[in-house]
VOGU-3710 file (C-alpha; in Angstrom, 3 decimals, decimal comma):
1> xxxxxxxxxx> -43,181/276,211/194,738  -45,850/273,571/194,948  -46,941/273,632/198,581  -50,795/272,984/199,760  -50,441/270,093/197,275  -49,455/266,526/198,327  -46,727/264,814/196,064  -45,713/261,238/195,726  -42,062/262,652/195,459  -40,530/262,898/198,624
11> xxxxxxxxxx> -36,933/264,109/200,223  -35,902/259,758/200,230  -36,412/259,228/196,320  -33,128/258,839/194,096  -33,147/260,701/191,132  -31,238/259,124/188,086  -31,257/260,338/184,905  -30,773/257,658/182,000  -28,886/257,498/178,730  -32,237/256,631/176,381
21> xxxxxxxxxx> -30,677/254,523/174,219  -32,740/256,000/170,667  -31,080/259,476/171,400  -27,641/258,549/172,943  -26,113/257,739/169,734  -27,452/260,737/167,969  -26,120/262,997/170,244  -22,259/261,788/169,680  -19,432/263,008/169,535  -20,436/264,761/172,598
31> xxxxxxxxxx> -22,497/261,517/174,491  -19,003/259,980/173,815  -16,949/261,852/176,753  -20,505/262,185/178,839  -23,680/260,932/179,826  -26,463/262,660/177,959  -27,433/264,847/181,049  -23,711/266,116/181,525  -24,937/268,355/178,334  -24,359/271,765/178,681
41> xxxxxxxxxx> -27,623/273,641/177,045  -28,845/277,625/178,236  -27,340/278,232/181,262  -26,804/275,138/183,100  -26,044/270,984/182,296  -29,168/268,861/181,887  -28,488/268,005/185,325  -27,963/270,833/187,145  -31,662/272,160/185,940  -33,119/268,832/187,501
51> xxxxxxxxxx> -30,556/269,671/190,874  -32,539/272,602/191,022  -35,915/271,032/190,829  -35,553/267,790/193,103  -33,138/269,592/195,689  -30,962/266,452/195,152  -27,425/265,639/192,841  -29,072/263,259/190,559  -26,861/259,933/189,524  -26,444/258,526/186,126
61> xxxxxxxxxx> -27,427/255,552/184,760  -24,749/255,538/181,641  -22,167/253,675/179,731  -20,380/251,507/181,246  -16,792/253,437/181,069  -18,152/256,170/181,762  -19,743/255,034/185,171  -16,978/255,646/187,499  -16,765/259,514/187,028  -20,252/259,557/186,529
71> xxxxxxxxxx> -21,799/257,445/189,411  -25,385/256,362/190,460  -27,428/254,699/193,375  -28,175/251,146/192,779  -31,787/251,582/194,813  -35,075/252,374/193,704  -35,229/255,632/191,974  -37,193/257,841/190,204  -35,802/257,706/186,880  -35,927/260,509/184,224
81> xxxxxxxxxx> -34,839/260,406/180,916  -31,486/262,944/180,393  -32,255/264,341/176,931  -35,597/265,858/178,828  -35,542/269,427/180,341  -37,280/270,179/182,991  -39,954/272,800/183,626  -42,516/273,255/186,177  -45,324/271,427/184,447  -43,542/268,509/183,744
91> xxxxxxxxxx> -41,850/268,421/187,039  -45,454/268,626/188,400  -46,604/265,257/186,160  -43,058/263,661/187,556  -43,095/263,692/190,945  -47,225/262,482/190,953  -46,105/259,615/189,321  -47,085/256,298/191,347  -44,784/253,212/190,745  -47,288/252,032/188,212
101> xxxxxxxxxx> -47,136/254,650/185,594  -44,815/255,814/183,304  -44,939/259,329/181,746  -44,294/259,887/178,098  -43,879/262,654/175,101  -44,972/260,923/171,719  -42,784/257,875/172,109  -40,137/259,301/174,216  -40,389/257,539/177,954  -40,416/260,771/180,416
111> xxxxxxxxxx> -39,593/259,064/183,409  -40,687/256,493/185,514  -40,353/254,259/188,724  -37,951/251,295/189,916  -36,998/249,344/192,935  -33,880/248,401/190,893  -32,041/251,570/189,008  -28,793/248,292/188,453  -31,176/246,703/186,182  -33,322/249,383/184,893
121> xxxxxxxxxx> -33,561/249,683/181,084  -37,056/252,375/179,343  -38,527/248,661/178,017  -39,882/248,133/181,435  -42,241/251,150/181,071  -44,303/248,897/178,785  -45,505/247,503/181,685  -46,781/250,263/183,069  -49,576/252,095/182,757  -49,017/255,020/180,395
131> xxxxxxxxxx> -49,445/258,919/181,215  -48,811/261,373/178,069  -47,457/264,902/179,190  -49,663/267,830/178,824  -47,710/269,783/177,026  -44,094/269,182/174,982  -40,941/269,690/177,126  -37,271/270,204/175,603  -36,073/266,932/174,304  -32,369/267,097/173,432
141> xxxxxxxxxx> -32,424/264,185/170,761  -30,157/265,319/167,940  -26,710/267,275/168,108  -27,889/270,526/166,256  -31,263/270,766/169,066  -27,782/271,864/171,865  -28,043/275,164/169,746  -31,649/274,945/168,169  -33,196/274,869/171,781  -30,477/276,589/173,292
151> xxxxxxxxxx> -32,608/280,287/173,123  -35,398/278,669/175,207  -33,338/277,217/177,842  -31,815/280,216/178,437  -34,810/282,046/179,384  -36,448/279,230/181,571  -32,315/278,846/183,120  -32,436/282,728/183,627  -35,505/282,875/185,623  -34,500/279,351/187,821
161> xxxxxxxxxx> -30,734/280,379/189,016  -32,204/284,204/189,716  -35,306/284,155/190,656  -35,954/285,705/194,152  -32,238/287,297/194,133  -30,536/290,267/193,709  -28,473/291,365/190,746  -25,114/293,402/191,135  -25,370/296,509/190,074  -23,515/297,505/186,890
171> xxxxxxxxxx> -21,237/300,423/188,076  -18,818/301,001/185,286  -19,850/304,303/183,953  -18,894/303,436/180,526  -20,994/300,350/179,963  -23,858/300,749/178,352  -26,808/298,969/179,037  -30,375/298,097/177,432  -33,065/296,100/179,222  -31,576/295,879/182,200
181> xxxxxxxxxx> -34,564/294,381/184,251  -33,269/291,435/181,939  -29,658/291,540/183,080  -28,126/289,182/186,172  -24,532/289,679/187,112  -22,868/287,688/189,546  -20,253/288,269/192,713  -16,683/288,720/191,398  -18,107/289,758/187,593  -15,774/292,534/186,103
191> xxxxxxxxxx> -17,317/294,262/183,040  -15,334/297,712/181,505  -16,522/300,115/178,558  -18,753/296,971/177,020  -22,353/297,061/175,325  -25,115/294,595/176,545  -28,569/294,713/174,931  -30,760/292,422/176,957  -34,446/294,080/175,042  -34,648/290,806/173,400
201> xxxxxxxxxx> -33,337/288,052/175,824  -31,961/288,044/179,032  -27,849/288,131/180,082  -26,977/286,405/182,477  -22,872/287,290/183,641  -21,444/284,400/186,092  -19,761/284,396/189,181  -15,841/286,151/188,430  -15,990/286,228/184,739  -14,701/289,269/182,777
211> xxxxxxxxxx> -16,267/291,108/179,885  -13,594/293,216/178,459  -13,364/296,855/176,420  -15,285/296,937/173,721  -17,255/294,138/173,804  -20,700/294,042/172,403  -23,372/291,789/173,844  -27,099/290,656/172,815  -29,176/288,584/174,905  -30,458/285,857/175,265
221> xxxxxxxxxx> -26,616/285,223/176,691  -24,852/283,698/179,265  -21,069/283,543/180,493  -20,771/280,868/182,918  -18,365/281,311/185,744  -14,497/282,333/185,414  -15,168/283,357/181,887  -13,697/285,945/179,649  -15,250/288,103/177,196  -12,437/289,523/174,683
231> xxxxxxxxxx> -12,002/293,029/173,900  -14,459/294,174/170,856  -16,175/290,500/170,978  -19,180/290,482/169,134  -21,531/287,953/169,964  -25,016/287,470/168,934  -28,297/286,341/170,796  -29,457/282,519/171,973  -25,094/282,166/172,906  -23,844/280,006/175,780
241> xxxxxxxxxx> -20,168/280,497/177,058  -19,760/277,796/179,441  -17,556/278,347/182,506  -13,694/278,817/182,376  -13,859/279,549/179,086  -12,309/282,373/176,658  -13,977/283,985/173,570  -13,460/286,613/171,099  -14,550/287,672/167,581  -17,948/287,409/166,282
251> xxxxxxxxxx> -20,631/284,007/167,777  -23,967/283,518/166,839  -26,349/281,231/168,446  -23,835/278,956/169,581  -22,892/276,539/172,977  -19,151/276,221/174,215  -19,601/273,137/176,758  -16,501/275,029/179,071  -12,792/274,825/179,858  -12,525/275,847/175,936
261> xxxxxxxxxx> -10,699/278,407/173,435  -12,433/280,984/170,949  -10,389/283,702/172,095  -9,801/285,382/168,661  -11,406/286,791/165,164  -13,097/284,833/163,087  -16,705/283,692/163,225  -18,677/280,436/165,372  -22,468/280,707/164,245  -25,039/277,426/165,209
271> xxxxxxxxxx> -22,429/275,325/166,184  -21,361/273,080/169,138  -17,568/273,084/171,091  -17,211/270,742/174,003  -14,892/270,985/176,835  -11,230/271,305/176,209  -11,504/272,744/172,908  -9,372/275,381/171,337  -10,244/277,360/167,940  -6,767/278,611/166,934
281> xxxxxxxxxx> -6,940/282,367/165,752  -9,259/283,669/162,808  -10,993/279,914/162,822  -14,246/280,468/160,588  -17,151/278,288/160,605  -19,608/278,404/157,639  -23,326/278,293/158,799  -25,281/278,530/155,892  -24,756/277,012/152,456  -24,146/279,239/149,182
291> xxxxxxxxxx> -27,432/277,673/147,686  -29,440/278,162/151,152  -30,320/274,308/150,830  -30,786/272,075/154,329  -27,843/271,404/155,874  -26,560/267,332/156,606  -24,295/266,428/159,164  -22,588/263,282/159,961  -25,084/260,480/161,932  -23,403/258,077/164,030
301> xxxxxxxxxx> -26,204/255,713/163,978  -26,614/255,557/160,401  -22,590/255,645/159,385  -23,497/258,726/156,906  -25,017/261,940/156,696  -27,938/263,353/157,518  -30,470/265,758/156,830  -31,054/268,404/160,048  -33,846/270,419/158,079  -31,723/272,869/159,105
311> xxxxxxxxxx> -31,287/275,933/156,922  -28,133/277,156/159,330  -25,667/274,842/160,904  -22,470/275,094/162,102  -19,813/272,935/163,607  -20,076/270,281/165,899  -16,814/270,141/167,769  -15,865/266,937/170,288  -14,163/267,411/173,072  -10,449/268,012/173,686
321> xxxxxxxxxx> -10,477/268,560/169,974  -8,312/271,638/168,453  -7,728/273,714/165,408  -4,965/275,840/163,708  -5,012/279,274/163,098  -7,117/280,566/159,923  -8,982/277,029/159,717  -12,442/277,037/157,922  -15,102/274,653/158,231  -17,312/274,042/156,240
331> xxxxxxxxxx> -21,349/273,874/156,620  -22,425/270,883/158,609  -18,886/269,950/160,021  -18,691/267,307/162,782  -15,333/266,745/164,696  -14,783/263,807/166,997  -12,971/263,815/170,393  -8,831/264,858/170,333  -9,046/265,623/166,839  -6,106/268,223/165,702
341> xxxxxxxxxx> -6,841/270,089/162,794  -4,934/272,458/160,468  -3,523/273,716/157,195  -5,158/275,032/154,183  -8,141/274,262/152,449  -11,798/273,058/153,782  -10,951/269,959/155,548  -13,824/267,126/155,239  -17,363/267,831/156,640  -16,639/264,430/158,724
351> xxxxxxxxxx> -13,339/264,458/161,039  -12,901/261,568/162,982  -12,250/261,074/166,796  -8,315/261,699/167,268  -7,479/262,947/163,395  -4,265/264,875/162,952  -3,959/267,344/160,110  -6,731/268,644/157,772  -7,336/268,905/153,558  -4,313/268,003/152,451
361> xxxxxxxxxx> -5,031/264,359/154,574  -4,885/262,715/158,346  -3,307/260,609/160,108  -3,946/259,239/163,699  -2,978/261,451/166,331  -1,764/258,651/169,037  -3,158/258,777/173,082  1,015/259,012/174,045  0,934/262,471/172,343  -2,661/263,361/173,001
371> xxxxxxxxxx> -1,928/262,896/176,624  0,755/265,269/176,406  -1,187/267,540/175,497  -4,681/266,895/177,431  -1,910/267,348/180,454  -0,671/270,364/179,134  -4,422/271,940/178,513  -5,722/270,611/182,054  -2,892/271,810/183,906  -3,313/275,622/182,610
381> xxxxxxxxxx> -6,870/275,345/184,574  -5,527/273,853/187,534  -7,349/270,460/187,158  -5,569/266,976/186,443  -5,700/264,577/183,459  -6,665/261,844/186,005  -7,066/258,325/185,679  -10,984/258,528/185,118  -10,300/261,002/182,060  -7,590/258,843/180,906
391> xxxxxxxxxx> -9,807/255,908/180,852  -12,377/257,074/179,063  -10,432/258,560/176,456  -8,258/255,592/175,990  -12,188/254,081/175,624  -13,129/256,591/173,002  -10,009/255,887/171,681  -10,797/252,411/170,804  -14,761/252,799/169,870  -13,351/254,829/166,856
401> xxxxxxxxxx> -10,628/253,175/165,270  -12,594/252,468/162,568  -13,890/255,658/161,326  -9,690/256,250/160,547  -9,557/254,509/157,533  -6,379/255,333/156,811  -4,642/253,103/159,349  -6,243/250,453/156,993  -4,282/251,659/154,005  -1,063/250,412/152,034
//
């Protein structure tokens, strides 16, 4: 991609990419179970798109209980910030970085260079000399930008994983198909009597994934590997199904992280659902607010709400959180990690990490009884609720106990 050009990057540099701590805590509940880069947004993690660029598995430089599932070098590294996308440009400005510069975007540090990743913290780009970027990159630095920029990094995801392949041909005779120059399917990909329009985005159908009778499909789209696309789904443009996961009914412009549940009616527009999730059956999700006004959502770093500018937005859903059948959320709803909701009635626009019921009030649901059911969940995929898991939840556990104010009551 960038041969007859000489590059300070070479096949010895570490890659880590760094929790900036100004966007970490506005990306929460999700940065609360991950490192920033472990986002899922188009068709890959943050990660995986730099993978794909450097040739390398980058680390993460993180939370501290996070940093044994998510490891890093302790050398000298080239260090990128994880809320940053790439793209070729800015990949270009990266790697021609010499150890005395630092590349930024307004006041966002890019990425620089350090003999010491342990120690490593963005202050010590004041130091350096400073580079601005030539153009502006995808910076994931608030919750709502997973879906907001999720359209974009679809397209530039599209054209990395396929570019110079071959796509398997569609041979069902009933599926019908527009734009399909714009459609990638994968080895193992099953797809029977479904519609996809791809005129205005490109699909992209994973490795073994199923889209079912019926189904009707508008790009920009992806469904990540071992996914399932229910029969007479209808799902919208700028969508990401993440891998292992199950959807049905009607999604607009939305992300599901993976490993997670939207298998029935009811309707997901602009949201957010991490891994683990499940939407119990005819779940609705409000995106847009009777008087059209800006939508606010809950701000960790400012202990209230705030305003996304945001005409349409969703739900923001932790992970291993769940809901009951015929649950509806209303505009703007953010729902912490393990949180089990249900009943009738709107619950509150602000659910807590590990809240048990809905309207009619909460209580805590406890980490005996979540681990029952995390094991339960994990165990349907194959995949263990291991001791790395455990700690971190037991973590996030902790970190939240006082957003549930009613353990502090009577």
């Amino acid at each position: 991609m960038f041969s007859g050009r000489l590059f300070y990057f070479c096949d010895m540099d570490n890659i880590i990419l760094f929790d900036d701590p100004a966007i970490r805590g506005s990306l929460l509940p999700f940065t609360f179970t991950r490192p920033v880069a472990d986002i899922r947004i188009g068709i890959l993690k943050i990660s995986e798109k730099w993978k794909h660029y450097s040739g390398k598995q980058p680390g993460f430089l993180t939370q501290d209980y996070l940093s044994n599932k998510f490891t890093k070098t302790e050398d000298s590294a080239l260090m990128i910030n994880g809320a940053v996308c790439p793209d070729d440009e800015l990949w270009t400005e990266i790697i021609e970085l010499q150890s005395s510069q630092a590349l930024f975007s307004d006041q966002v540090l890019i990425a620089c260079r350090t003999e010491d990743s342990s120690g490593f913290h963005p202050d010590i780009a004041k130091d350096k000399e400073r580079l601005d970027t030539a153009h502006k990159p995808t910076i994931v630095q608030k919750s709502w930008n997973i879906f907001q920029y999720n359209a974009v990094e679809l397209r530039k995801d599209f054209h990395l994983v396929t570019k110079g392949r071959g796509s398997l041909p569609i041979s069902d005779p009933f599926t019908i198909v527009y734009g399909k120059e714009n459609i990638f399917v994968e080895e193992g990909a099953v797809i029977k009597a479904a519609v996809l329009n791809a005129e205005n985005g490109p699909i992209y159908i994973g490795r073994n994934t199923e889209i079912q009778e019926g189904a009707v499909i508008r790009g920009p789209f992806a469904l990540c590997e071992g996914s399932t696309v229910n029969m007479g789904a209808k799902l919208r443009g700028d969508t990401t199904v993440g891998p292992h996961s199950k959807v049905g009914g009607e999604i607009s412009n939305s992300v599901i992280f993976g490993f997670s549940n939207k298998g029935h009616e009811g309707f997901l527009g602009n949201s957010v659902i991490g891994e683990w999730c499940n939407l119990g059956a005819d779940t609705n999700t409000s995106n847009l607010k009777n008087n059209y006004a800006a939508v606010k959502v809950w701000d960790y770093t400012k202990g209230g709400f705030t305003n996304t500018g945001l005409q349409f937005c969703g739900l923001m859903m932790g992970d291993h959180a769940k809901c009951g059948i015929n649950t509806m959320f209303n505009t703007g709803t953010v729902v912490g990690v393990g949180a089990n909701v249900f009943g009738d009635g709107y619950p509150r626009n602000f659910i807590p990490s590990f809240s048990w019921g809905g309207a009619a009030g909460f209580s805590t649901f406890q980490i005996r009884k979540f681990e029952e059911t995390a094991i339960a969940v994990m165990k349907r995929r194959g995949m263990e609720y291991g001791d790395e898991e455990k700690e971190i939840v037991k973590k996030v556990f902790e970190l939240t106990r006082h957003y549930r104010i009613w353990d502090k009551e009577g």
